[in-house]
N, C-alpha and C positions, 0 to 999 in steps of 0.2 A: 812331535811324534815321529820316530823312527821305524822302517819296516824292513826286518832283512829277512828274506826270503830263505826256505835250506833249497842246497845245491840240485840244480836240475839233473835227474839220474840220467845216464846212461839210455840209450835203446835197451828195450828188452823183451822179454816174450811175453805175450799174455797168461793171464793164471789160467791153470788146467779148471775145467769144469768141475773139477769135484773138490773144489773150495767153497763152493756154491754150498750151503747145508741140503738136505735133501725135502726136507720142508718147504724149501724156496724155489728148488726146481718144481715142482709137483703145482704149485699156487701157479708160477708165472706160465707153464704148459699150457693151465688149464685157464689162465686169461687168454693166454692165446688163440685156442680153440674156437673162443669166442668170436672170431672173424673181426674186430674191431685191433687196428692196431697199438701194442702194448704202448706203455708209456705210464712207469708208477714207481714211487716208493715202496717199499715193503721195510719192517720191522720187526722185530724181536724185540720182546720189553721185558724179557729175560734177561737176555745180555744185558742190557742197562741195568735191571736192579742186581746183576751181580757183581758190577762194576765198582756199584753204591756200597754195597754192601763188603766187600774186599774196603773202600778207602776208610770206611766209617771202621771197621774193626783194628785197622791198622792207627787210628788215631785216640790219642787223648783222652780223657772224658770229659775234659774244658773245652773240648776243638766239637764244632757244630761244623753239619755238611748241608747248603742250600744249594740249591741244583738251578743252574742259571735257566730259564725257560727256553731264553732267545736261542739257544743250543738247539732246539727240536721240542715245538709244542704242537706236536700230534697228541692229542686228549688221550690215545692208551697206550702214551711213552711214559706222558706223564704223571699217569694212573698206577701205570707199573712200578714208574718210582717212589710215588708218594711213602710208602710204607718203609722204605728203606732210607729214607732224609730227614733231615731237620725240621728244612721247610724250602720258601723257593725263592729265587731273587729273582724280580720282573723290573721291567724297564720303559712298560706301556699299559695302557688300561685294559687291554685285552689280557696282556698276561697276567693281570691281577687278576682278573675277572676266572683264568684259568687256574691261577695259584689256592685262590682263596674256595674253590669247586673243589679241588683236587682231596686237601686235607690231608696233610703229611699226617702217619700215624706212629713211626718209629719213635723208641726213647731209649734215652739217652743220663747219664749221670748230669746232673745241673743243668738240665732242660727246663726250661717254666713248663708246667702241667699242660697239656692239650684236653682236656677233658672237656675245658670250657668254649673252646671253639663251636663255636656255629655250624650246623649243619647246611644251612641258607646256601643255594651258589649267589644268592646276588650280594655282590662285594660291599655295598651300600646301603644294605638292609640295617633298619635298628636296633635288631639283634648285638648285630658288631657290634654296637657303641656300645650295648652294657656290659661286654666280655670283660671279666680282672683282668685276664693274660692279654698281650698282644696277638696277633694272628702271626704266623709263623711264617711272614715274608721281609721281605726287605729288598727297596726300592734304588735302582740305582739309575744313569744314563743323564747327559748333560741337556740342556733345554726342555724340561719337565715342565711342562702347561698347568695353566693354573686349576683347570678342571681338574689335570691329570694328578697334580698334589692334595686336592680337594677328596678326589677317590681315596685315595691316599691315607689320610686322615681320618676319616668317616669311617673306613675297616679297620683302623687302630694296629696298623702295621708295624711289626717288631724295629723298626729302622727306616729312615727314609734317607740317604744318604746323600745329603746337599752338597749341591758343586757351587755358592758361590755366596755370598755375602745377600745378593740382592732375593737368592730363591731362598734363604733364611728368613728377610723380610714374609713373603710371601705365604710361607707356610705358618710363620708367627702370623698374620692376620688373619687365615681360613680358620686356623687353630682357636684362635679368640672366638671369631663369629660362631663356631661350632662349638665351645664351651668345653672346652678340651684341651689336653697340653701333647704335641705330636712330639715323637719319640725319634731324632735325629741324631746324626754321625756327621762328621765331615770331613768330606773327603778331600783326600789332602792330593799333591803333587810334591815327592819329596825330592831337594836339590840332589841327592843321589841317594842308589841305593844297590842292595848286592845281590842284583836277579840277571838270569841271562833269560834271553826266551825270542822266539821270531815277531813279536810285534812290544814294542817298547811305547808305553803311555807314561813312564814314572822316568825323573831325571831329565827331560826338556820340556821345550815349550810346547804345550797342547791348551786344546778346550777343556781340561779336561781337569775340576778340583781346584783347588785351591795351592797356589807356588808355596813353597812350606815359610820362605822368610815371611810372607802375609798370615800365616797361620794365628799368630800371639793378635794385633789386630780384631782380626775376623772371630774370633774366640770370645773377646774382652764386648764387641759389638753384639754375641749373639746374647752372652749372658744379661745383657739389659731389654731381651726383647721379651715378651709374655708371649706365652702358649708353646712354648718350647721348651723339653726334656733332652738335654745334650749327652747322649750316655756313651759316644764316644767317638773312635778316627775311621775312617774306611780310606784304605791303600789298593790300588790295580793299578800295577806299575809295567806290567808284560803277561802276554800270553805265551803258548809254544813250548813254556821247559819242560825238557829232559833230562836237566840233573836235581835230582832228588836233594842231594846234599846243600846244591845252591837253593832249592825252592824252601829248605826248612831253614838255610841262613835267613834267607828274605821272611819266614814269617818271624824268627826270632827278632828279626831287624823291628820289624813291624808293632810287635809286641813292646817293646823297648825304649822304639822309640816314642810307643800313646802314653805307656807311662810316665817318661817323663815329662812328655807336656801336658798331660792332666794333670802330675802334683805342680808344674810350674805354672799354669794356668788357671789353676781352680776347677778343673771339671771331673767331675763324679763318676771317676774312668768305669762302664759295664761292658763295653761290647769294642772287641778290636775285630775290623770286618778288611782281610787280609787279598778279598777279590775269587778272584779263580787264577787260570794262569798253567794251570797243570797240562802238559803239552802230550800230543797223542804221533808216535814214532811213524817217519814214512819207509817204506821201504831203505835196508841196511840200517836203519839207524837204534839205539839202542831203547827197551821202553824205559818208560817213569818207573823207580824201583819204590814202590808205593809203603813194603816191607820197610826200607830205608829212611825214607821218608817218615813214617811215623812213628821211628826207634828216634831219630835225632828231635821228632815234634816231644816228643815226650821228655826230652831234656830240659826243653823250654817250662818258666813257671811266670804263668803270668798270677797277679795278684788276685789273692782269694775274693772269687764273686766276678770275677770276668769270665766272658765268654769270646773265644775266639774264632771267628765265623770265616767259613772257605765257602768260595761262589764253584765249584766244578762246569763246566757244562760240554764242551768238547768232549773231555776226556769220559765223563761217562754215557754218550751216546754214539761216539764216532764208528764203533763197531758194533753197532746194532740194527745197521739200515743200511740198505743197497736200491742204488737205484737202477733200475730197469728199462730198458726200451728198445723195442723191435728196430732191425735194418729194414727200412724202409727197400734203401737202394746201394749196393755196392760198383763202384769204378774202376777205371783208371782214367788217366789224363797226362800223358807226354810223361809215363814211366810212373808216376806215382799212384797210389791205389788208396780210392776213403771207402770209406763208412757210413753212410748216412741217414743218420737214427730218428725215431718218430719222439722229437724232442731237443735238446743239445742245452746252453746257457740258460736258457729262458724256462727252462726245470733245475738244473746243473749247473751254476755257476760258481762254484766254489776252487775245481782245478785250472780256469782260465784268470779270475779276482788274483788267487795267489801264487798262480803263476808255477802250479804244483805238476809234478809227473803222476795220476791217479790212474793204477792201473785197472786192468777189465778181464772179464771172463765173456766166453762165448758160450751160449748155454745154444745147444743144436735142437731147431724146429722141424722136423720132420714133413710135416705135411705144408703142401705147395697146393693152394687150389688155383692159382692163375694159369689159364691157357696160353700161355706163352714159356721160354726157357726161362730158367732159374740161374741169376748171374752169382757166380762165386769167386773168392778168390781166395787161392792154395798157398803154405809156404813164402809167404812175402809180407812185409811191412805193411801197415797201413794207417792211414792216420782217420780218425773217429771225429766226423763233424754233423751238424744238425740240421735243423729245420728254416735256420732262417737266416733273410737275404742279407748274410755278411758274413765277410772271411774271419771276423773275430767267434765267432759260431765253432769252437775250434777246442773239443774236451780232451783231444789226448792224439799224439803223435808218434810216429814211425817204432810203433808195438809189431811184435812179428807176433802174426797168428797163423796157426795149422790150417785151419780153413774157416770163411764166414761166407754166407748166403744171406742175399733177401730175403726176408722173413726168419733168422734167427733173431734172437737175443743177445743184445749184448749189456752185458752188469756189472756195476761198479760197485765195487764191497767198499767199507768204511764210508759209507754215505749219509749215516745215520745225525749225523752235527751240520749246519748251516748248510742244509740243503733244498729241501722245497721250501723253507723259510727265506732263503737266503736270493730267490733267483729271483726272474724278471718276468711274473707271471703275465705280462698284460700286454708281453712287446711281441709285435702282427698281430697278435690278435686267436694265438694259437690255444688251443683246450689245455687248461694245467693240469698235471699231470696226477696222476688217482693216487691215493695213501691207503695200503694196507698195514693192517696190523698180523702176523704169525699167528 
């Protein structure tokens, strides 16, 4: 596995407050008021389903859209998507437990019927087992516990995408014991392929599927096992892209290539599950042409009765969340000037992990009730750090701002993907940080 980083930008100024929606200012004021210091996510679950709702129109009527959880599973993110996706792709029994709650309601040409899905949230209710259709998720993530395949099963999940020979095993016995045949993919690792993107899982050595010269093997082993429905390949080879052209070579690759190792192998090609992978633009950089992308998807013919399944998850929540947190305290120290906010990594760890420029706005608190001065700093660089005892506590670098005080706000747009999911909720021992919904 390969991780190339895009290019650290420049110094630059902070965004003007009135990028802020006005929505967002008026919520975070009026947390403020409240004399406890800020510290929270906020959302729009607007933005998301219009995200949804743009890539789904833009594609196919063979091309299904499951919205990765791991992205942002705040329960009225993923409420607001529901109705605008396929279904959901999870990776743990929580997110099933969310996916299978949730109940995607949009349709779709060559969708199996949702009608018969269960109301039930508990994912393991008996209900499930008598559904015709499968539930409309699909399971993916390496080292899947045997409980966790067991859930798995029990809810009659559209796909469980196996990484390995032995988790085949695995799901062939539950499957048995439970009187049922599980509905699986495998996922492959192919010796190459034609995707660019800032995090590469497809083409080297990882944990990660199955290396494709093992494929024929692994295939010919699974067809002798009982309790297993092989209905097709699953490929996530890169995350990050930005070119649309290369993302729909990569599904046509994908597509092409299950075909022909299901007529070379015997398996009863349904379902090519193509990952996610759709990459969300940092400053300068150009977006995903979504328009593009589903003029050339629509070139692609996979064979009558396939389904071709995209996992999104970045791309449709990265701009629907900001995250939020008062200046606790503003400095200097031998010419340099921070920030120091009620929160930092251990809410926000996403532009220190990848190593990103994630810029901020200063949103101005007005009211100062401490009897003491008010420390500010005017017209100078400053670099934004947190709460806790270490210099890696360190979200964003020598941003020139107009001015910032103690007790303003300072907010990070495009927050909304691998953010309070993503951090280090439990390190000192600090309060994790509140989730609003818009």
């Amino acid at each position: 596995m390969s991780v190339q980083f895009p290019p650290s930008a420049a110094p630059r100024s902070a965004y003007p407050v009135d990028v802020l929606p006005a929505r967002l200012r008026r919520l975070l004021l009026h947390l403020a008021s409240a004399g406890t210091p800020v510290s929270a996510y906020v959302y729009d679950g607007e933005v998301a389903a219009e995200r949804a709702r743009e890539l789904r129109a833009a594609l196919p009527g063979w091309a299904a859209v499951h919205y990765a959880v791991k992205a942002n599973s705040f329960p009225g993110v993923v409420a607001a998507l529901a109705p605008h996706v396929d279904g959901f792709e999870v990776a743990s029994r929580a997110e099933l437990d969310l996916a299978l709650s949730a109940r995607p309601t949009a349709d779709r040409p060559g969708r199996e019927a949702a009608a018969t899905r269960s109301s039930a949230p508990a994912p393991v209710a008996a209900a499930a087992m008598r559904r015709s259709a499968p539930a409309p998720v699909v399971a993916a993530g390496p080292a899947k516990s045997p409980p966790f395949l067991a859930a798995l099963i029990r809810a009659r999940v559209e796909a469980i995408n196996a990484e390995s020979l032995l988790e085949l095993h695995r799901i062939s016995a539950i499957a048995v014991a439970e009187g049922v045949r599980a509905r699986v993919t495998l996922r492959v690792n192919p010796a190459s392929i034609p995707v660019t993107g800032s995090l590469r899982m497809g083409g080297v050595p990882s944990q990660f599927g199955v290396a494709e010269p093992d494929v024929p093997d692994v295939l010919r082993a699974a067809a002798r096992l009982p309790g297993l429905d092989l209905v097709g390949f699953h490929v996530h080879a890169a995350s990050g892209n930005l070119d649309a052209d290369a993302h729909a070579a990569y599904l046509r690759w994908c597509v092409e290539w299950s075909t022909r190792t299901a007529r070379a192998c015997g398996v009863d090609l349904r379902l090519v599950d193509v990952g996610g992978g759709i990459g969300v633009a940092f400053e300068g950089e150009k977006p995903f042409d979504v328009a593009r992308f589903g003029e050339l998807a629509a070139q692609v013919e996979p064979p009558p009765g396939v389904r071709v399944l995209l996992e999104p998850g970045r791309y449709l929540v990265a701009d629907c969340g900001w995250y939020a947190a008062e200046a606790i305290d503003v400095k200097t120290s031998y010419g340099a000037s921070y920030v120091l906010i009620r929160g930092g990594i251990n809410h926000f760890q996403l532009p220190t992990s990848w190593d990103i420029v994630h810029n901020m706005a200063v949103l101005p608190v007005e009211d100062w009730p401490e009897d003491c001065p008010r420390p500010a700093l005017t017209d100078t660089e400053v670099t934004v750090t947190g709460e806790l005892c270490t210099p890696e506590d360190t979200l964003l670098r020598d941003v020139r701002v107009d001015r910032v005080r103690a007790g303003d706000i300072v907010v990070f747009p495009y927050a909304g993907s691998y953010g309070w999911e993503f951090a280090m909720h439990r390190f000192l021992g600090h309060p994790v940080a509140e989730r609003h919904l818009l």
